[in-house]
C-alpha positions as CSV (number, residue, x, y, z in Angstrom):
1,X,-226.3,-38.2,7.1
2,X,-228.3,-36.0,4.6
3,X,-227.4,-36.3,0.9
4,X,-224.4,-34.6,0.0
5,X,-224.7,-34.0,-3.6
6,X,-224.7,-30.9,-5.2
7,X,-222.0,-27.9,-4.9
8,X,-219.8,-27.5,-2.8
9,X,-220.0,-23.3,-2.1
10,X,-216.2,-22.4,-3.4
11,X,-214.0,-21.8,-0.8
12,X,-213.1,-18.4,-1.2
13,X,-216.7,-18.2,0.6
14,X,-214.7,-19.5,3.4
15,X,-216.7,-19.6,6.5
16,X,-219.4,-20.7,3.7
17,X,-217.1,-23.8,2.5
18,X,-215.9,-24.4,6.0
19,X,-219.6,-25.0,7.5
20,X,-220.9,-26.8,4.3
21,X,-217.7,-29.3,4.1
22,X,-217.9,-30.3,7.7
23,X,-221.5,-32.1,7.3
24,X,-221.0,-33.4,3.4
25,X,-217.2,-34.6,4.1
26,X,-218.7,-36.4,7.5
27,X,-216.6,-34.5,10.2
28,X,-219.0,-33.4,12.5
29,X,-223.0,-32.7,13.0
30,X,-223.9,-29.8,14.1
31,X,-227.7,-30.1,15.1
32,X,-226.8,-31.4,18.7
33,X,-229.8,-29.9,20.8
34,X,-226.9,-27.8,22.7
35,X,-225.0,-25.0,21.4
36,X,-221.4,-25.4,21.1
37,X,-221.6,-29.2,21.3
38,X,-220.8,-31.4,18.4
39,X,-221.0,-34.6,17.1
40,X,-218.4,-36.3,15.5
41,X,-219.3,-38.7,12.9
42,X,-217.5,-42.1,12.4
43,X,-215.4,-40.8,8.9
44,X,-214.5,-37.1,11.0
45,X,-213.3,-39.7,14.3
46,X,-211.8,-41.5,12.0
47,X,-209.3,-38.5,10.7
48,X,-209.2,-37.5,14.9
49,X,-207.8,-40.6,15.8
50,X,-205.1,-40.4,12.6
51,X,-204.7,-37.3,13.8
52,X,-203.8,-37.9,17.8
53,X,-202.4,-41.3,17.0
54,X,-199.5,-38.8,15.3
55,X,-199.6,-36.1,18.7
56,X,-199.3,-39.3,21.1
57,X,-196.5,-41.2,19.2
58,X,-194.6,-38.1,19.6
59,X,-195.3,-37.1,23.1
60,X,-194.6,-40.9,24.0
61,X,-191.1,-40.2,23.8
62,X,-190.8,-37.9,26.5
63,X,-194.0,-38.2,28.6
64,X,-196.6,-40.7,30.1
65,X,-200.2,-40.9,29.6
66,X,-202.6,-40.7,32.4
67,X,-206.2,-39.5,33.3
68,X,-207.8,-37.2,35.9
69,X,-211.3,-37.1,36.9
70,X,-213.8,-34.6,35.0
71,X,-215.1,-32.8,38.2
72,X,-212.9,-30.3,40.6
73,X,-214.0,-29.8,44.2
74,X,-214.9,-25.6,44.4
75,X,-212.2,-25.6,47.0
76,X,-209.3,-26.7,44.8
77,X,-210.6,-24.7,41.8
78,X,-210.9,-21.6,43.5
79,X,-207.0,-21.8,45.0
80,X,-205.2,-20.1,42.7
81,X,-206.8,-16.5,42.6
82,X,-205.6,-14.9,39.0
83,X,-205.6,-18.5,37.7
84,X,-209.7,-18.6,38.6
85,X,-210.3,-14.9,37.4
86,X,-208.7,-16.0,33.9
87,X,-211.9,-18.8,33.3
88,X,-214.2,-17.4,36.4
89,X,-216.6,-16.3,33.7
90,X,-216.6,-19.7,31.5
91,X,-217.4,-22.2,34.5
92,X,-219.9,-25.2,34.3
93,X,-220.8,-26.0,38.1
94,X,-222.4,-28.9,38.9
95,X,-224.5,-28.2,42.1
96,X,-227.0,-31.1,42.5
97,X,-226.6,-35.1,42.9
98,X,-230.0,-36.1,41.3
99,X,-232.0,-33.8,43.3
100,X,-229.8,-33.0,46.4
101,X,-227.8,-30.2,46.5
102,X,-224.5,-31.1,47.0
103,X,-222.3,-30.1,50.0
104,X,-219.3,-28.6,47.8
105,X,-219.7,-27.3,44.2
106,X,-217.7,-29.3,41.6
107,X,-216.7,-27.3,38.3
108,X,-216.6,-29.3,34.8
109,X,-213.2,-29.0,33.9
110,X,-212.5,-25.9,31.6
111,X,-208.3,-26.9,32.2
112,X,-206.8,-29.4,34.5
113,X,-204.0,-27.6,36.6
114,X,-206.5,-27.7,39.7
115,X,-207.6,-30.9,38.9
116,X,-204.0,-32.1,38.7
117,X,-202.1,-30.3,40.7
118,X,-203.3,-31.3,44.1
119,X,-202.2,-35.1,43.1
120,X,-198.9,-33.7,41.9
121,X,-198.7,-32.5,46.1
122,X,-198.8,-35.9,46.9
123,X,-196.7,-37.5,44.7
124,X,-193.4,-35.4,44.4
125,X,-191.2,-35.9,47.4
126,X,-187.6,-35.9,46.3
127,X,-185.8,-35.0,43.9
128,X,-185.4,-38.1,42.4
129,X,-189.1,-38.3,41.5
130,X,-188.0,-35.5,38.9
131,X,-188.6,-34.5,36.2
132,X,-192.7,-35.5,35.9
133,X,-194.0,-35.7,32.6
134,X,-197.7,-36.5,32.5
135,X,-200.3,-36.0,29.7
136,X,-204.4,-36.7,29.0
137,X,-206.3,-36.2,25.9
138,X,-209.6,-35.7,27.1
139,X,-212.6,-33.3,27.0
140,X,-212.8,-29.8,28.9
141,X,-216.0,-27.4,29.2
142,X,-216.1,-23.7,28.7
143,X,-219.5,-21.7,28.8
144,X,-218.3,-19.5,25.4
145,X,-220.3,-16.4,25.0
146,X,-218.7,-15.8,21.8
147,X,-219.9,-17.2,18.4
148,X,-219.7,-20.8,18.7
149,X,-217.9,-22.5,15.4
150,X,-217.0,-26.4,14.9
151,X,-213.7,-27.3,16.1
152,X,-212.9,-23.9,16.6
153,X,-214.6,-22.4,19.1
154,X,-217.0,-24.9,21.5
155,X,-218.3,-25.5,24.6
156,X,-217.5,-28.8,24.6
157,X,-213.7,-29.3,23.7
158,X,-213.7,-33.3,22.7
159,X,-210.3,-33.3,22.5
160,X,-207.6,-31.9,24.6
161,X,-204.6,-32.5,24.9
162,X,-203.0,-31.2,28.0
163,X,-199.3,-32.1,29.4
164,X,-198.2,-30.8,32.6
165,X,-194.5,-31.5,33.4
166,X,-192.9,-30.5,37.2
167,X,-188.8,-29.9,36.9
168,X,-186.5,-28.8,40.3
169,X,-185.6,-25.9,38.3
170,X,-186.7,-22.6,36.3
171,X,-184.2,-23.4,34.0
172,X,-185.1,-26.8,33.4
173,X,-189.0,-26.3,33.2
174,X,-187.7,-23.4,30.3
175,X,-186.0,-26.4,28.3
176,X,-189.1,-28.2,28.7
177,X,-191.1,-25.9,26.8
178,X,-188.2,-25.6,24.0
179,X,-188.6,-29.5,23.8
180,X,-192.3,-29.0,23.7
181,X,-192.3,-26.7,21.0
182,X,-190.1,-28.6,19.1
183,X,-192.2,-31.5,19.5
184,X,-195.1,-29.3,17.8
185,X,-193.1,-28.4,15.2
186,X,-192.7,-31.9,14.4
187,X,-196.5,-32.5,15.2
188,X,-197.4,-30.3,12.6
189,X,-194.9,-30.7,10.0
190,X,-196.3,-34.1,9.9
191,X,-199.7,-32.6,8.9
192,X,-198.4,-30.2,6.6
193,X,-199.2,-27.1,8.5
194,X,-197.1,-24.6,8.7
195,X,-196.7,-22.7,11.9
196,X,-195.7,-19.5,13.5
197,X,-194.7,-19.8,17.8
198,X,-194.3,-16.6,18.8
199,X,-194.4,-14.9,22.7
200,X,-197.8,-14.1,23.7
201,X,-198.1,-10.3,24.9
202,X,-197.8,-10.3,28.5
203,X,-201.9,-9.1,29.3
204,X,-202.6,-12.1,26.8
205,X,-201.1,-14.7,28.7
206,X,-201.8,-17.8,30.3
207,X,-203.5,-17.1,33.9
208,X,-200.4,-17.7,36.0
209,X,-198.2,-18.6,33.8
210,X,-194.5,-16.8,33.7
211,X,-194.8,-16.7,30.2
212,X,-196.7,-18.1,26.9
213,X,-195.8,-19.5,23.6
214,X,-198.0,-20.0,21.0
215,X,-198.9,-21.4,17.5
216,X,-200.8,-20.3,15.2
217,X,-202.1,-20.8,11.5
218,X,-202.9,-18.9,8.9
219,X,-206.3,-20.1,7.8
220,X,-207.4,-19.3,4.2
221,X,-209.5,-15.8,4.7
222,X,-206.0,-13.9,6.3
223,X,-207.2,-15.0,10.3
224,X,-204.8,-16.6,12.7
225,X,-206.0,-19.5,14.3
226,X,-204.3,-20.4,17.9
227,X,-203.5,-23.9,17.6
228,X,-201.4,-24.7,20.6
229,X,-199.8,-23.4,23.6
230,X,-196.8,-24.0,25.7
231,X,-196.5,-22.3,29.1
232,X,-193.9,-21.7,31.7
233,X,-195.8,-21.6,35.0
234,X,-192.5,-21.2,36.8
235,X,-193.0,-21.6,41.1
236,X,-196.7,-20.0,40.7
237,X,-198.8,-23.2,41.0
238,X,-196.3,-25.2,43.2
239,X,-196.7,-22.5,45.8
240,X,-200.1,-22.3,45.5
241,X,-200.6,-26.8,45.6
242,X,-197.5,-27.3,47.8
243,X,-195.8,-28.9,45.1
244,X,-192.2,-29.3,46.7
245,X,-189.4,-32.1,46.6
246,X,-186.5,-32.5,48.7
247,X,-183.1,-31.6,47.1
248,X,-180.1,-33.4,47.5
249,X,-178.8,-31.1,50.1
250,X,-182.3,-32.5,52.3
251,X,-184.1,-28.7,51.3
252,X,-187.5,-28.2,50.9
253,X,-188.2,-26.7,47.5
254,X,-190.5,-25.2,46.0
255,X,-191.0,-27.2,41.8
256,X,-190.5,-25.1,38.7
257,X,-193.7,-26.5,36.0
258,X,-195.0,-26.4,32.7
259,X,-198.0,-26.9,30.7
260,X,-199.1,-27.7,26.9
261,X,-201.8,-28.0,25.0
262,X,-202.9,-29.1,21.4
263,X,-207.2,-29.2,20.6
264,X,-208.9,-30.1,17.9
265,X,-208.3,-26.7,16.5
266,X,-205.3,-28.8,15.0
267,X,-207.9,-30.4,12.6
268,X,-209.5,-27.0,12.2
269,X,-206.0,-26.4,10.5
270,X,-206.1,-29.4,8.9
271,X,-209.0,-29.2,6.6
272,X,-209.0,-25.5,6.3
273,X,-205.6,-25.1,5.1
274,X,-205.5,-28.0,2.4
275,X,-209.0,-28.4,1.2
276,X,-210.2,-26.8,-2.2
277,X,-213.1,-26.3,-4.4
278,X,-213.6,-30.3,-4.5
279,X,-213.5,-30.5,-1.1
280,X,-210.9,-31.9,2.1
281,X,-207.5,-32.9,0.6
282,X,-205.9,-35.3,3.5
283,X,-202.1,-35.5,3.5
284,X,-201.6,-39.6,3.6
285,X,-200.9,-39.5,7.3
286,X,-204.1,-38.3,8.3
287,X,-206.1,-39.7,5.6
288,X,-208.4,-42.9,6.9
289,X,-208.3,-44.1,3.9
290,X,-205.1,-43.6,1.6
291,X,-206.2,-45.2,-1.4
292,X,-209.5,-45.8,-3.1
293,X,-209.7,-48.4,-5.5
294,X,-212.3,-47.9,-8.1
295,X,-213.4,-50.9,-10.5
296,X,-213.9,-50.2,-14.0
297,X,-216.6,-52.7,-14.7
298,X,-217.8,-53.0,-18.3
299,X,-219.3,-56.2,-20.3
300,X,-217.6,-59.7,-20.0
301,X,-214.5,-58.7,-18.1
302,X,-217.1,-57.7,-15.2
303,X,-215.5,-60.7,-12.7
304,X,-211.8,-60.5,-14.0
305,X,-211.6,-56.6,-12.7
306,X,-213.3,-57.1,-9.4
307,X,-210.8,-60.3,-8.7
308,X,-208.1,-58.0,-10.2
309,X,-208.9,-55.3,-7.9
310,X,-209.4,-57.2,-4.7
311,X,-206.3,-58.8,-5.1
312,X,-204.8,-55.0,-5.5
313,X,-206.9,-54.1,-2.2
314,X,-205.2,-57.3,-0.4
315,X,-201.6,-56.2,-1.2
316,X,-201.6,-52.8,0.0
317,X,-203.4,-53.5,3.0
318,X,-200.5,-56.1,3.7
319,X,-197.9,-53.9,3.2
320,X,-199.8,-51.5,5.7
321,X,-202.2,-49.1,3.4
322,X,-205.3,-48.1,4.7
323,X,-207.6,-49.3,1.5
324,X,-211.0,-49.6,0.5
325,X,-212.4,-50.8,-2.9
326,X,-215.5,-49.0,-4.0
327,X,-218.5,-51.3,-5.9
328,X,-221.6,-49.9,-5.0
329,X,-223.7,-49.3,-7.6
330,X,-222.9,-45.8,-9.0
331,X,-221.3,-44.1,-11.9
332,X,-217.5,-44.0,-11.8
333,X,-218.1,-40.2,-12.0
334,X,-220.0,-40.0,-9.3
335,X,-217.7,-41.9,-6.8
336,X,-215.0,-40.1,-8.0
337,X,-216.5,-36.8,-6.0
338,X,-217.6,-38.7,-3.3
339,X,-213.9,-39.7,-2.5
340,X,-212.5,-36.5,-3.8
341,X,-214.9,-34.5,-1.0
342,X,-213.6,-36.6,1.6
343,X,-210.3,-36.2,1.0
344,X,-208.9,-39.3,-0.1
345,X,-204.9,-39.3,-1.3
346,X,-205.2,-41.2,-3.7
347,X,-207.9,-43.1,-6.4
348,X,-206.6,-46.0,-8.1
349,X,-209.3,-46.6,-11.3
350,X,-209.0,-50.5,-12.7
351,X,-210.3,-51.4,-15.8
352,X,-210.2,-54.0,-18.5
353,X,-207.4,-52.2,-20.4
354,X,-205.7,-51.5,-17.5
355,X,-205.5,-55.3,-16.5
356,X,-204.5,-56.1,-19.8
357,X,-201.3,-53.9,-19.4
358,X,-200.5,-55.1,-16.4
359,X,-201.4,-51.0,-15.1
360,X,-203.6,-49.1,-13.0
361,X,-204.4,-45.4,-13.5
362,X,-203.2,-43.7,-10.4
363,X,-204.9,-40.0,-9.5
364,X,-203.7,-37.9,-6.9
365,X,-206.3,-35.3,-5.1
366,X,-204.0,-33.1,-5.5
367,X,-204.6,-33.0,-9.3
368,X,-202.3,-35.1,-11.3
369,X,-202.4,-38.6,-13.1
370,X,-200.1,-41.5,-14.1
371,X,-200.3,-44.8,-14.5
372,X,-198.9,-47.3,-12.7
373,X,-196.9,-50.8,-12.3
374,X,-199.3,-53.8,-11.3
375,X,-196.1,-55.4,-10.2
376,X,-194.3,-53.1,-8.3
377,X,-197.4,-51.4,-6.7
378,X,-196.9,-50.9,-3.3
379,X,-193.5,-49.3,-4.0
380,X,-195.3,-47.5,-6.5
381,X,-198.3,-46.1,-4.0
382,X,-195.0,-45.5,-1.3
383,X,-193.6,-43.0,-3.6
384,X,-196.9,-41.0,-5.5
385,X,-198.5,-40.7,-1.3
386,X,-194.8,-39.1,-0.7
387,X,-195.1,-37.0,-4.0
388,X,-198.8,-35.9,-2.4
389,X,-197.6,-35.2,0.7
390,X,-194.9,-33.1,-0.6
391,X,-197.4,-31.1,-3.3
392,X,-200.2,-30.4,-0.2
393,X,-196.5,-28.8,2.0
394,X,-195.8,-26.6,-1.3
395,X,-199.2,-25.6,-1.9
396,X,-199.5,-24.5,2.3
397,X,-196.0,-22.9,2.4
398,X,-197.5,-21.1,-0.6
399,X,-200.7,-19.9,1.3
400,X,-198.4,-19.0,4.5
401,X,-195.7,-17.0,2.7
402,X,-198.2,-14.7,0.4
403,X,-200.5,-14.1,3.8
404,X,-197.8,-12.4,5.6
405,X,-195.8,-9.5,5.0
406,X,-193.7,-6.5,7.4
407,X,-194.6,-3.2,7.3
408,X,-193.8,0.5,9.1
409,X,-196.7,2.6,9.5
410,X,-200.3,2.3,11.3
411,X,-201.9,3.2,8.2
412,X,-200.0,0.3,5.9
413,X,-200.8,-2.2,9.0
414,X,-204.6,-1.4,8.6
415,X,-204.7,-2.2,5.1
416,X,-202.4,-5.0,5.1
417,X,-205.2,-6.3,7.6
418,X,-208.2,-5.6,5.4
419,X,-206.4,-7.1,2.4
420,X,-206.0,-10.6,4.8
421,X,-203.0,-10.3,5.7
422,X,-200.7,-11.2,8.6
423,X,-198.3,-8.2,9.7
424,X,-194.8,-7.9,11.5
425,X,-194.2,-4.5,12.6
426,X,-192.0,-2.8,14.9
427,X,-193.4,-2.6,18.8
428,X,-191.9,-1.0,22.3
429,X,-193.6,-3.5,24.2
430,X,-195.4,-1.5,26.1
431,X,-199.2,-2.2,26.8
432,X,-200.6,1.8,25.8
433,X,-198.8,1.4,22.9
434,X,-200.5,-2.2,22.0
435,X,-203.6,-1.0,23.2
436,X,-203.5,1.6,20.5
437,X,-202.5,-0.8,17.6
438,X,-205.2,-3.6,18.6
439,X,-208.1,-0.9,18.8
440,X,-207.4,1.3,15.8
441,X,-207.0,-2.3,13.9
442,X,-209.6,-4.4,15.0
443,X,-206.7,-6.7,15.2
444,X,-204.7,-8.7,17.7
445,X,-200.7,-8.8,19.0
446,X,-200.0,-12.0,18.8
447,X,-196.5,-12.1,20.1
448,X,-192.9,-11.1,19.4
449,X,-190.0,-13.1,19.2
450,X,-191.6,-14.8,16.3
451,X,-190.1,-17.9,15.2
452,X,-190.8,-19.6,11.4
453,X,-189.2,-19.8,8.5
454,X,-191.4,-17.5,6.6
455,X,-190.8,-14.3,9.2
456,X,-187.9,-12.2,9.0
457,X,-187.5,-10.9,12.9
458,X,-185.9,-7.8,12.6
459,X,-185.8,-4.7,15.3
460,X,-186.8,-0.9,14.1
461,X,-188.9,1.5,15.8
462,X,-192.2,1.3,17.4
463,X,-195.0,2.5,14.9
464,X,-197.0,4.1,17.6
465,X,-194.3,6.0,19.6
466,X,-190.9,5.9,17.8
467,X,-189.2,4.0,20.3
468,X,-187.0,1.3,19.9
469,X,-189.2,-1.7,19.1
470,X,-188.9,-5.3,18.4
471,X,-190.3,-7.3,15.8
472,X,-194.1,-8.2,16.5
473,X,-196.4,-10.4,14.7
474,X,-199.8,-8.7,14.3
475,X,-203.4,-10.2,12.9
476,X,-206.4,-10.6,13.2
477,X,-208.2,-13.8,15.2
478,X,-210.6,-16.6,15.7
């Protein structure tokens, strides 16, 4: 790890601030010999596993975690024809077993429904076997031509999460996805992102899919940020795999299915939308460690403090804090920014005074001080890590709200886009018509039927043609 003193470029300078905090907070190196591979270090794994313990708890509810292999026989992968041409150009094939060509070509994984599905054909068989809810979190390759960016855009994505659920009808695979995206909701209410789910344009859909929803963030320069999907595949890929049950009438059938999926574009979000000037700013939930304790450590009382604030360290971790107490030889000063870069909720600073008054000084990241109770402290800690979590959902509801805005004209679209904005306009729906707002803007359709508190839906008429249009978020993308 190089030294990570000095400053922090501001984070107005975002792409600046985003590259910079990555390597001084201790996310992820990015001097892997390959491009678009990353390495996580342990403090950046540390916020992952925070991160996906939260995702896994919730999709534990309603689904069961499994794992498929890595490598997809060319036959399987190359099934489902408009699925193939959708990731056709991103393929990593594997051709050679040491140095023997191998009889059939296997592809790296870029997405699982070829890997899986063929497995799915020989487990349904009756309706009773329904509904299947399975889920992986694992790694998935794409050869990415475009500008490679940490967490954002890789080769190499560590950290998929992919769920793939078969139901006997259309109708039910559709509450699926209404489930699922309530469950992201949840997933990223949690991390104090706020989100906008809206109806991906048909020619921006998933290959093979009936239809997509997506979410996406508003990241601190004005661009959206895709970080999840949810898609009805309807009968597409059950035709395709022979995925059929038996109904209770003794019918072949062919399943209805869906598919979902959450990357590490989730902590992309995460540090991008809450850090500052300082550096990451962790809600409590996410943070490895919640609470720093800091001796004060000055003259005689040198052994009274440190006792005083191990004993501080041992409580909260009983009562189920994630703690550490700081004594390496530095200035108080100086660990101070080392804990504020990396995002930790809280600092608790113990000193001879302090002990005296039966106190400790208690400073949030998010800015604000107070001191307090030795003897009621881990009730104490409960409700200021609340207080922070609530100030970093304020301060990102802030960020969301002032980055969006509706407006009526191609001309007041382009320059709500060059002033970093996020638009909702009127749209017919039709492609010519979107082709014309995504090339004059430089910008992207990124769905109607928006759904999030901070968009007011409303129909009016198509700002290209006239027609009657429906309310369309508009922005530009990562």
């Amino acid at each position: 790890m190089d030294d990570d003193t000095g400053t922090l470029p501001q984070k107005g300078n975002f792409s600046e601030w985003y590259n910079d905090i990555l390597w001084r907070a201790e996310i992820m190196d990015v001097r892997y010999p390959v491009k678009g591979l990353y390495v996580w270090y342990p403090y950046g794994f540390a916020i992952r596993k925070h991160v996906y313990t939260q995702l896994r708890n919730l999709l534990d509810r309603d689904h069961e975690e499994t794992l498929f292999p890595l490598l997809i026989p060319e036959q399987e992968f190359m099934k489902e024809a408009e699925h193939i041409k959708g990731f056709e150009d991103e393929v990593y094939w594997v051709t050679h077993g040491g140095t023997t060509p191998l009889e059939v070509k296997l592809a790296l994984r870029p997405t699982s429904e070829t890997a899986i599905y063929p497995m799915y054909a020989l487990w349904l068989r009756s309706h009773a076997d329904l509904p299947m809810k399975y889920y992986q979190i694992v790694n998935t390759f794409r050869y990415e031509t475009k500008q490679t960016r940490p967490l954002i855009r890789l080769r190499e994505i560590t950290s998929f999460m992919e769920s793939h659920t078969v139901h006997a009808t259309w109708d039910e695979a559709e509450a699926q996805v209404e489930y699922e995206l309530t469950l992201t909701r949840e997933f990223y209410d949690s991390l104090c992102i706020p989100i906008i789910i809206s109806k991906r344009p048909d020619w921006d859909k998933f290959p093979g899919a009936d239809y997509t929803m997506a979410v996406d963030a508003i990241m601190p320069n004005g661009k959206t940020l895709q970080i999840g999907t949810v898609h009805h595949l309807g009968e597409h890929f059950s035709k395709t795999f022979s995925i059929t049950f038996e109904d209770k009438n003794g019918e072949q059938k062919f399943a209805s299915q869906t598919c979902y999926g959450i990357s590490e574009r989730c902590i992309a979000a995460l540090i991008s939308m809450h850090g500052d000037d300082k550096g990451l700013i962790l809600p409590p939930v996410s943070a490895p460690v919640q609470a720093v304790i800091v001796p004060i450590t000055i003259g005689k009382r040198h052994e009274d403090v440190l006792a005083a604030a191990e004993k501080l360290k041992n409580d909260l971790i009983a009562a189920g804090f994630r703690v550490k107490i700081d004594t390496r030889d530095m200035r108080p000063g100086a660990k101070y920014y080392w804990w504020e870069l990396r995002g930790v909720p809280l600092r608790l600073e113990l000193g001879p005074r302090d002990l005296d008054a039966g106190k400790v000084m208690a400073v949030k990241r998010t800015g604000e001080k107070t001191q307090i109770e030795l003897a009621t402290v881990t009730d104490e800690v409960t409700r200021v890590l609340g207080e922070i979590t609530e100030a970093i959902r304020v301060r990102a509801e802030v960020h969301t709200k002032s980055h969006l805005c509706t407006v009526a004209s191609m001309d007041a679209l382009d320059a709500a886009l060059n002033e970093g904005k996020v638009a909702v306009v009127s749209w017919c729906q039709h492609k010519g018509c979107g082709d014309v707002i995504e090339e004059k803007t430089n910008a992207s359709i990124l769905g109607t039927n928006a759904r999030s508190q901070y968009v007011s839906a409303t129909e009016g008429i198509c700002i290209v043609c006239g027609k009657p249009g429906k309310a369309t978020l508009v922005g530009r993308t990562y």
